[in-house]
N, C-alpha and C positions, 0 to 999 in steps of 0.2 A: 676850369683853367681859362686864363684869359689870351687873346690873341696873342701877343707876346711872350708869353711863356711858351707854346706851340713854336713857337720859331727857334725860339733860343734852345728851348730841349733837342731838336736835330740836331743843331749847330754843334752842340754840346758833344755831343754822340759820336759826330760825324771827325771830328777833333779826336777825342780822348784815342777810338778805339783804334783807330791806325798806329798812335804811341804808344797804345799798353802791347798791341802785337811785337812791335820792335823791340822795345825793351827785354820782352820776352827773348826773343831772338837773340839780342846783342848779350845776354851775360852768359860770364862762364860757367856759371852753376847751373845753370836751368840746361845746358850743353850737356855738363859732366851726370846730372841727374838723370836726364833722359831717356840712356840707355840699362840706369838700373833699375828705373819703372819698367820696363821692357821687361828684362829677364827673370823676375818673378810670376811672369805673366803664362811665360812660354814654361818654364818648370820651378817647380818649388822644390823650393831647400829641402834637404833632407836633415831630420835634428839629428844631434850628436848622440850616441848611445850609451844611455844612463842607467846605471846598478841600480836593479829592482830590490826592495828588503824581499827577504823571502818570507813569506807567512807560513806559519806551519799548522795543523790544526791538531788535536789531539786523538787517538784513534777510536775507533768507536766502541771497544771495549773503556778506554776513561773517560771518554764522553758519557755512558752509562751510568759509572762509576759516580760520575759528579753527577749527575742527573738524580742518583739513589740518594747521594749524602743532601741534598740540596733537601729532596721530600722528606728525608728523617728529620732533619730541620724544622721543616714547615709543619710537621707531623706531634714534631714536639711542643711546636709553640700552640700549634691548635689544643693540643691535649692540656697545655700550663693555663690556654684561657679558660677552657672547661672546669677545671677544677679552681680558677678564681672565680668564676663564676658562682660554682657550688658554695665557697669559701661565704661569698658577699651573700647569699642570699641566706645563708646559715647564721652570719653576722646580723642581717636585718632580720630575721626571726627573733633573736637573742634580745636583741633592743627592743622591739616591740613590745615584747614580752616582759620586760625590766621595768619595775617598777620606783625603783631605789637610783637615785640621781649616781650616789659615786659608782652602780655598777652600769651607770649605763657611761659612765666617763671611759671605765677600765675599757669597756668593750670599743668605745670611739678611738680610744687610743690601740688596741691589738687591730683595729680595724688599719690605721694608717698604718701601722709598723708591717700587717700582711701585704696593702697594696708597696710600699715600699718595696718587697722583696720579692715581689710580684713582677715591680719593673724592673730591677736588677737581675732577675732570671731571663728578661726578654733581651737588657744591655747584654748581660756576656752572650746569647745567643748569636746575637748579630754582630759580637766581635769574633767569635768563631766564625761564620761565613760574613764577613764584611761585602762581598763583593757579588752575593744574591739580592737583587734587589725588594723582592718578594718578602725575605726576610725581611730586610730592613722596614719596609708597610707592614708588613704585621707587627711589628712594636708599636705602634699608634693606634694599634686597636688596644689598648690598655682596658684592664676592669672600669666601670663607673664605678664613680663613687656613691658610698653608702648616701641615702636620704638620707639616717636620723643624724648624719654625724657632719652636715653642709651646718654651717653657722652656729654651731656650737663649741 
């Protein structure tokens, strides 16, 4: 800073801050405001009192209940993958073992038409309990697909 600036910055100072106090002082708003900064101070509001929804839960005898149907679910779709399972690997024996182009077509095709209703065992599943989400992950475990029947 240069000598003069040093000077004029007090000046400056010594000016403003006696008119920003007055002004303060002289309006009426900063008057009327004043005491309602005060009395949140000293106590606070109390809120108005608002209707809680009631929650209700279900007893623990149908909390069971849906805990049992939920596993038969889950129990079913475990037992429908097993048995695609067994399906697909019964499928790829069949083919391996085919020697004959149109039976190994017939078997590429009962192979898609099996996973087809394979998947549609696991949709209605999950429209039966929509709202397990359990269920709903296990349809994405779906059978793989046959090797002999990818690009053929």
């Amino acid at each position: 800073m240069t000598n003069s600036s040093h000077k004029i910055l007090p000046f400056l100072l010594a000016i403003t801050m006696p008119l920003a106090a007055v002004a303060q002082m002289s309006t009426p708003a900063a008057k009327a405001a004043a005491p309602a900064r005060a009395a949140p101070a000293t106590r606070p509001a109390t809120p108005a009192a608002v209707a809680r929804p009631v929650v209700t839960t279900p007893s623990h005898n149908a909390q069971f209940q849906q805990q049992v149907n939920r596993q038969q679910v889950i129990n079913q779709q475990n037992q429908n993958a097993v048995q695609q399972q067994l399906r697909q690997n019964n499928m790829n024996q069949q083919r391996n073992t085919a020697t004959d182009p149109g039976l190994r077509s017939q078997l590429d095709s009962a192979d898609r038409a099996q996973q087809q209703t394979y998947q549609s065992q696991q949709d209605a599943t999950v429209r039966r309990d929509p709202t397990n989400p359990r269920v709903r992950d296990a349809t994405q475990r779906t059978a793989p697909a046959s090797a002999g029947s990818a690009g053929h």
